[in-house]
C-alpha positions as CSV (number, residue, x, y, z in Angstrom):
1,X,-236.0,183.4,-69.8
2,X,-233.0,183.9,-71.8
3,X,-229.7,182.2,-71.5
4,X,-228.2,185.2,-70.7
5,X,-231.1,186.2,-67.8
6,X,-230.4,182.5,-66.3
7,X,-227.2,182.8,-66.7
8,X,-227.3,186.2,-64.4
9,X,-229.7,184.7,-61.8
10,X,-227.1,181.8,-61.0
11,X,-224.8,183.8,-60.6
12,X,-226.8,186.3,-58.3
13,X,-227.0,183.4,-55.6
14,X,-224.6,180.8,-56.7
15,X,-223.7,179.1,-53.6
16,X,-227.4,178.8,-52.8
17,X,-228.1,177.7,-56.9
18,X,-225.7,174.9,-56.6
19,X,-227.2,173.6,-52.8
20,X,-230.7,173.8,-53.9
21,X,-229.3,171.1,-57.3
22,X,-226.8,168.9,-55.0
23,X,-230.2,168.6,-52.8
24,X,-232.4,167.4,-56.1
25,X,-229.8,165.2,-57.1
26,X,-229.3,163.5,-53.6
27,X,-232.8,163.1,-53.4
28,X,-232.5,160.9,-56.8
29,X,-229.4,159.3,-55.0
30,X,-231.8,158.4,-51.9
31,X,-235.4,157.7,-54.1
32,X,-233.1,154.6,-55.8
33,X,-232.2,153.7,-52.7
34,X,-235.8,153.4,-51.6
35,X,-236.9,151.5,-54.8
36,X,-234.2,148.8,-54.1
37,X,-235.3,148.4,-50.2
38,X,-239.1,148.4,-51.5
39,X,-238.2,145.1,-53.9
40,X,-235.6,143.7,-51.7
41,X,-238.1,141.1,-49.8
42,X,-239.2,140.3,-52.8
43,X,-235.7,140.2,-55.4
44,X,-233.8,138.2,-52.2
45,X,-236.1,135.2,-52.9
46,X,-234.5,134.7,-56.5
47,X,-231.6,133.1,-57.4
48,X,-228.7,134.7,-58.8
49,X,-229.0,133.9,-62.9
50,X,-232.5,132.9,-62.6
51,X,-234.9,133.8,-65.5
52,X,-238.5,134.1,-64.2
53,X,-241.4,135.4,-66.1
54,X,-242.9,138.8,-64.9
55,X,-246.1,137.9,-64.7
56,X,-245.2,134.4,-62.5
57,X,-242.7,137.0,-60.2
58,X,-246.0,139.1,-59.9
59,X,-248.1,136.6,-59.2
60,X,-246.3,135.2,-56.7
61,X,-245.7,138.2,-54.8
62,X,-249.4,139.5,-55.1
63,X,-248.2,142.4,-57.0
64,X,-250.7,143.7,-59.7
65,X,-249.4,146.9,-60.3
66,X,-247.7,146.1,-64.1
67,X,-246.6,149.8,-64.6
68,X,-245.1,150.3,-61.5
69,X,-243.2,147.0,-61.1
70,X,-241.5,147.9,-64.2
71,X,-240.7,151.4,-63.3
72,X,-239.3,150.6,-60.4
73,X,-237.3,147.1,-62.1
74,X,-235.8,149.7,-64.9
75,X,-234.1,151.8,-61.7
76,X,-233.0,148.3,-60.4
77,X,-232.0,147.8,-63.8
78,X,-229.5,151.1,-64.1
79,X,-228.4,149.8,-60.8
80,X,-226.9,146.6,-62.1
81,X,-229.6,144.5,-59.9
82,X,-231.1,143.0,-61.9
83,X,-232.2,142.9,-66.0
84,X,-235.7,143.1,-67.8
85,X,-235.9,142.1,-70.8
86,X,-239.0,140.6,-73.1
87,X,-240.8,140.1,-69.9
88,X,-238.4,138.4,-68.6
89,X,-236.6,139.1,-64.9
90,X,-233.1,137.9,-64.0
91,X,-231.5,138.3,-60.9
92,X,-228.0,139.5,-61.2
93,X,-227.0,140.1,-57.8
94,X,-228.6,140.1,-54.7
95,X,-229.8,143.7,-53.3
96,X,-227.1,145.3,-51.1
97,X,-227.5,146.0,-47.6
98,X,-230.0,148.7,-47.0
99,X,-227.8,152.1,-46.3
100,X,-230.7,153.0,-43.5
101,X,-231.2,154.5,-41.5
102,X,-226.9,155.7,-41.3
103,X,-227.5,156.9,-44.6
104,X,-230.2,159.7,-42.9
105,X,-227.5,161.0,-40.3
106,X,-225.4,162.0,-43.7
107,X,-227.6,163.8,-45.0
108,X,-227.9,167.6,-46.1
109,X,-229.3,168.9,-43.4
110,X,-231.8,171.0,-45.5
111,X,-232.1,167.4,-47.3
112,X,-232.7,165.6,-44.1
113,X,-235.9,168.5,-43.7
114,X,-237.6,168.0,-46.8
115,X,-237.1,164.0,-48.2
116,X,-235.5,162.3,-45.1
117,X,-238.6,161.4,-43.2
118,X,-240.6,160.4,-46.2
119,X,-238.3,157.2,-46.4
120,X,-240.3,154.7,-44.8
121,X,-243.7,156.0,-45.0
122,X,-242.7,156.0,-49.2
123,X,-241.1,152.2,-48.9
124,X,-244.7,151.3,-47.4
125,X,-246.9,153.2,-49.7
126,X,-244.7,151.6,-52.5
127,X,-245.5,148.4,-51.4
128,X,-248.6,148.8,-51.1
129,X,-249.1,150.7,-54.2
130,X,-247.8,147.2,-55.8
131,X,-250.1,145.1,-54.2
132,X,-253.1,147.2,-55.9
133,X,-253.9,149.4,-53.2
134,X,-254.3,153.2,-54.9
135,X,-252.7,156.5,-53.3
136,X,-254.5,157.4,-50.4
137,X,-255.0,161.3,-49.5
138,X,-251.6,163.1,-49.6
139,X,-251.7,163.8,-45.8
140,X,-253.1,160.7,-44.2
141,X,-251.8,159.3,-40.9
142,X,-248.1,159.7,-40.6
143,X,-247.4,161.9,-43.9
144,X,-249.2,164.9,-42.4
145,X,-246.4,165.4,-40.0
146,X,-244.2,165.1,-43.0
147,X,-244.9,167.0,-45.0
148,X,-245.8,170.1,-42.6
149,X,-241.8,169.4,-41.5
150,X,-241.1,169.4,-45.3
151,X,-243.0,172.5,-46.2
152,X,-241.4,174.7,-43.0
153,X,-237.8,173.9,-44.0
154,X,-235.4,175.4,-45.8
155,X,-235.4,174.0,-49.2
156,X,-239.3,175.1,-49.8
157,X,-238.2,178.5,-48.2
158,X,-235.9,179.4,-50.2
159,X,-238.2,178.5,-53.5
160,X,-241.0,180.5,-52.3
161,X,-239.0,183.5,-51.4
162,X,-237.6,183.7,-54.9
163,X,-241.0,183.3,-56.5
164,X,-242.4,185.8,-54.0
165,X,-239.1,188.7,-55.6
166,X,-239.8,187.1,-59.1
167,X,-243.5,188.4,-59.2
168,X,-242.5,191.4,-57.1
169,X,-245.3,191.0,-54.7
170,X,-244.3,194.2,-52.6
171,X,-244.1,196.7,-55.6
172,X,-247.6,195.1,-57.8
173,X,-249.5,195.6,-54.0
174,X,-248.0,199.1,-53.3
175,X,-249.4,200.1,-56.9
176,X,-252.7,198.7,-56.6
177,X,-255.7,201.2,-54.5
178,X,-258.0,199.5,-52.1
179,X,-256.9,196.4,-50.0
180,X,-254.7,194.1,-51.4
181,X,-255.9,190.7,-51.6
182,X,-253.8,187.8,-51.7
183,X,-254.8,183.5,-51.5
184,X,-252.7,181.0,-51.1
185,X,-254.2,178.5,-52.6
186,X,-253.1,175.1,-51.6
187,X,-251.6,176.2,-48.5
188,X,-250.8,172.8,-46.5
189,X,-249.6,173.3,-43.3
190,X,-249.1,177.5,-43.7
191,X,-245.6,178.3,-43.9
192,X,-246.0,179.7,-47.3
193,X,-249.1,181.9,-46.2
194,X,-247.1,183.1,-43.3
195,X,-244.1,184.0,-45.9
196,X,-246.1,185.9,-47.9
197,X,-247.6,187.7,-44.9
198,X,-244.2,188.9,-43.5
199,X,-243.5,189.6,-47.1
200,X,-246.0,192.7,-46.7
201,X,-245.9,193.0,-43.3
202,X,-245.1,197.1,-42.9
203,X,-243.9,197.2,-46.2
204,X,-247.6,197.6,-47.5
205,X,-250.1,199.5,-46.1
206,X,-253.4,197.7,-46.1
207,X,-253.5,194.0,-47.6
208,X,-255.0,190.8,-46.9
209,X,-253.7,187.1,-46.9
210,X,-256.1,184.1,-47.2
211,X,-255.1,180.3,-47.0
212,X,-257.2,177.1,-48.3
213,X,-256.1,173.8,-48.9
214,X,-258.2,170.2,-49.1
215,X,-256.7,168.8,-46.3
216,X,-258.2,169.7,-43.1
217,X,-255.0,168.5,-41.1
218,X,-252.5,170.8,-42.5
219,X,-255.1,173.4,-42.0
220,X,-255.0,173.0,-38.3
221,X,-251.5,173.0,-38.2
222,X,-251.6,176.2,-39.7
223,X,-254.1,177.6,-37.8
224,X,-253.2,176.1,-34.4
225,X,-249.2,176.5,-34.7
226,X,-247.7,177.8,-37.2
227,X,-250.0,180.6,-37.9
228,X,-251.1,181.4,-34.6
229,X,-251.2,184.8,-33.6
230,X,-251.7,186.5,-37.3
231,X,-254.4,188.1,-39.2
232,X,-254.9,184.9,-41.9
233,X,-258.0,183.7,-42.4
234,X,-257.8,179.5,-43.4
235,X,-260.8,177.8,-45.3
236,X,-261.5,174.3,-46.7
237,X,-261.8,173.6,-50.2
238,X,-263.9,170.8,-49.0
239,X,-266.5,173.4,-47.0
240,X,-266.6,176.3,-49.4
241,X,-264.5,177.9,-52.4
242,X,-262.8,181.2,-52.8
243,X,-264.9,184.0,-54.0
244,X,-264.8,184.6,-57.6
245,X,-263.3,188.4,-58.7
246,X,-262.1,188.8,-55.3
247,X,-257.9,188.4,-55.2
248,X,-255.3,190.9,-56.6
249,X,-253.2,188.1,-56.5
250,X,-253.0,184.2,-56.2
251,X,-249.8,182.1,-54.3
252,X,-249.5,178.0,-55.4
253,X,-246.9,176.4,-54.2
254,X,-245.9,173.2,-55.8
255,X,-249.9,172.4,-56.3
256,X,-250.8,172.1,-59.4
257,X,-248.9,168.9,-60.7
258,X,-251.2,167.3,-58.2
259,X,-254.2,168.2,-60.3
260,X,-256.7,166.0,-62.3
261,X,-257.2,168.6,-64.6
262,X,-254.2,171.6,-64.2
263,X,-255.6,173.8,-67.3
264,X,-258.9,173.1,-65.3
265,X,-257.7,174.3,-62.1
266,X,-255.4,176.9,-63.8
267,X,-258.6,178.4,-65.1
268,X,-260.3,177.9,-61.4
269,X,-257.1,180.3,-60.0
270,X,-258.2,182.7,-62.9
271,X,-261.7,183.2,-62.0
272,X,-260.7,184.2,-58.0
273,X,-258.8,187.1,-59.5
274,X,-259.8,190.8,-60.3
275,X,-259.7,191.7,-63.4
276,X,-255.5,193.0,-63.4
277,X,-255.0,190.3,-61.1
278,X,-252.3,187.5,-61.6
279,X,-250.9,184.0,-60.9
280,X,-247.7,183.5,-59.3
281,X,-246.0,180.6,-57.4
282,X,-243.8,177.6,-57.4
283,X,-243.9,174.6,-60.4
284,X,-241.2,172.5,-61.0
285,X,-240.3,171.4,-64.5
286,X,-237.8,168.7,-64.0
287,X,-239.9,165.2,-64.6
288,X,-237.3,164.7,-67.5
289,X,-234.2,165.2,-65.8
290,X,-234.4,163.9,-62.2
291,X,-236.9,160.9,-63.1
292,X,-236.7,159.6,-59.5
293,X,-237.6,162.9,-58.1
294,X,-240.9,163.3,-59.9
295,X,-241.7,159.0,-59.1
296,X,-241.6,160.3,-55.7
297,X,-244.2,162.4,-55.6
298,X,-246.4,160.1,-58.1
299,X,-246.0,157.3,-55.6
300,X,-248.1,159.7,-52.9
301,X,-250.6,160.4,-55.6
302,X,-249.2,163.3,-57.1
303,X,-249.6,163.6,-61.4
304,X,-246.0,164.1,-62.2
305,X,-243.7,167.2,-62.7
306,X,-244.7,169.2,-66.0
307,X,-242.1,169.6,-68.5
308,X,-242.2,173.5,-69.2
309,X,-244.3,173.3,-72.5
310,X,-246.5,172.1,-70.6
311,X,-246.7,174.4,-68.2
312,X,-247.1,176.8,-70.7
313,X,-250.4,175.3,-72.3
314,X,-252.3,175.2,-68.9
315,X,-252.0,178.7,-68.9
316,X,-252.3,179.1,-72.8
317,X,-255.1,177.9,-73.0
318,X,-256.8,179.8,-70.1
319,X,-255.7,182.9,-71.5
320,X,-253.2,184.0,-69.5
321,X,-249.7,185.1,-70.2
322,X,-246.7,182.8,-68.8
323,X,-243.1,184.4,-67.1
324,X,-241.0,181.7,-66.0
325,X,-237.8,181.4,-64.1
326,X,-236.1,177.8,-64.6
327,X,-233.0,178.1,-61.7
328,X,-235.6,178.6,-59.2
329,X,-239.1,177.3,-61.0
330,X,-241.0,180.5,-60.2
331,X,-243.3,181.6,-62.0
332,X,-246.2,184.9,-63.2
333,X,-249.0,184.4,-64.8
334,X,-251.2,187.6,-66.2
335,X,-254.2,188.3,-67.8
């Protein structure tokens, strides 16, 4: 996209460009505030000026996540907390008061939908991501609830309705013959499947929504609640996989950063669709700029937030041609 094409989508929806960024950057306000109650315990048993070696602080606290501790330590750093240097940890002031749970009720509430319940299942699976135990699935226990409330609110709304316009979904299935055929792949609790439903919902004559995901929770969410009522047929990737050659088009949603292999699963998506068929959906590319943001969503065992090159190369290297729409991180991929 051009600086001048940005430029002109800002300003098509400013009031809504500028919520959507106050919302990322309170969420990297809140995620420091999270690191500091995580180490807090921990930090409150120093003394002020004292020089402790990393591995003895580790040690001591049963922590055997190196990488981690010093991620989170260089936030703690930037907040004046304390300093790492050489190995080497100094306490420079205790860690203040935790702002929670007031700090929730002042919340955006848009905010307040999408990050403000994740704070203490996140301060626990820090923790315990610290003390060596690895990122369970994405939805277990508690977090299922989450993120369904997460994925139905506003903020996730508003980016799937402006990928949904940025592929436009209603004029590529009006052109096509036969039954349009759509998948969202990675469908979690099935707000987005019901989006793009009501997207073609007596716009388009004859079409077809499908929704899989690997979590069998969100799943019956989706078809037990949120979904209940509508023509969309739900499947587990863990039971069976979508039919190869079978989709005019293919909806993911903020999915493929939490890939093993995303030019893998990129090529996957590819082999589901006919041959004019295309990729469209949802990928943030802002790992570099809001650091915090894309820590919280490795923390629940996501891979990290691409930056947009690359984006590009997973679907470079499948073949396939990359659109790209950085306000609002939608994106089109053809063959």
């Amino acid at each position: 996209m051009s600086k001048v094409a940005f430029l002109y989508e800002v300003l098509k929806s400013p009031h809504l460009f500028l919520r959507q960024l106050k919302i990322l950057n309170e969420v990297n306000k809140y995620m420091r505030f999270i690191v500091v109650d995580s180490l807090a315990p921990a930090l409150s048993k120093l003394q002020i000026g004292e020089n402790v070696d990393l591995g003895a602080f580790m040690k001591a606290e049963g922590y055997v996540d190196h990488q981690l501790l010093v991620e989170l330590l260089n936030i703690m750093d930037e907040e004046g907390v304390v300093k790492l240097e050489e190995g080497k940890l100094t306490l420079l002031k205790q860690p203040p008061k935790s702002p929670f749970p007031d700090a929730i009720s002042e919340m955006h509430p848009v905010l307040r939908e999408a990050f403000g319940t994740f704070i203490e299942p996140t301060i626990r699976v820090i923790r315990e991501r610290l003390s060596g135990k690895s990122a369970g699935e994405f939805d277990t226990g508690d977090l299922r609830a989450h993120w369904s409330i997460a994925l139905e609110g506003e903020f996730y709304r508003v980016q799937r309705e402006k990928a949904i316009r940025f592929a436009k979904l209603v004029d590529e299935a009006r052109k096509r013959r036969g039954t349009f055929r759509i998948l969202d792949y990675g469908c979690g609790g099935g707000a987005g499947t019901v989006q793009l439903y009501n997207s073609l919902s007596g716009v388009v004559d004859d079409f077809e929504v499908d929704g899989c995901d690997v979590s069998e929770g969100l799943l019956e969410v989706a078809k037990e609640d949120v979904a209940v009522g509508l023509p969309i047929h739900f499947f587990s990737l863990k039971k069976e996989k979508p039919l190869e050659g079978q989709y005019d088009a293919v909806f993911v949603s903020h999915v493929l950063h939490w890939t093993d292999d995303p030019v893998r699963a990129v090529g996957e998506l590819k082999s589901y669709l006919k041959p004019d068929g295309f990729i469209f959906g949802v990928e943030s590319t802002i790992s570099k700029r809001i650091y915090p943001v894309d820590l919280f969503i490795r923390i629940h065992g996501a891979k990290g937030f691409p930056t947009f090159s690359e984006l590009k190369r997973w679907f470079d290297e499948n073949k396939m041609k990359l659109e790209f729409d950085p306000v609002w991180f939608s994106f089109k991929a053809t063959q």
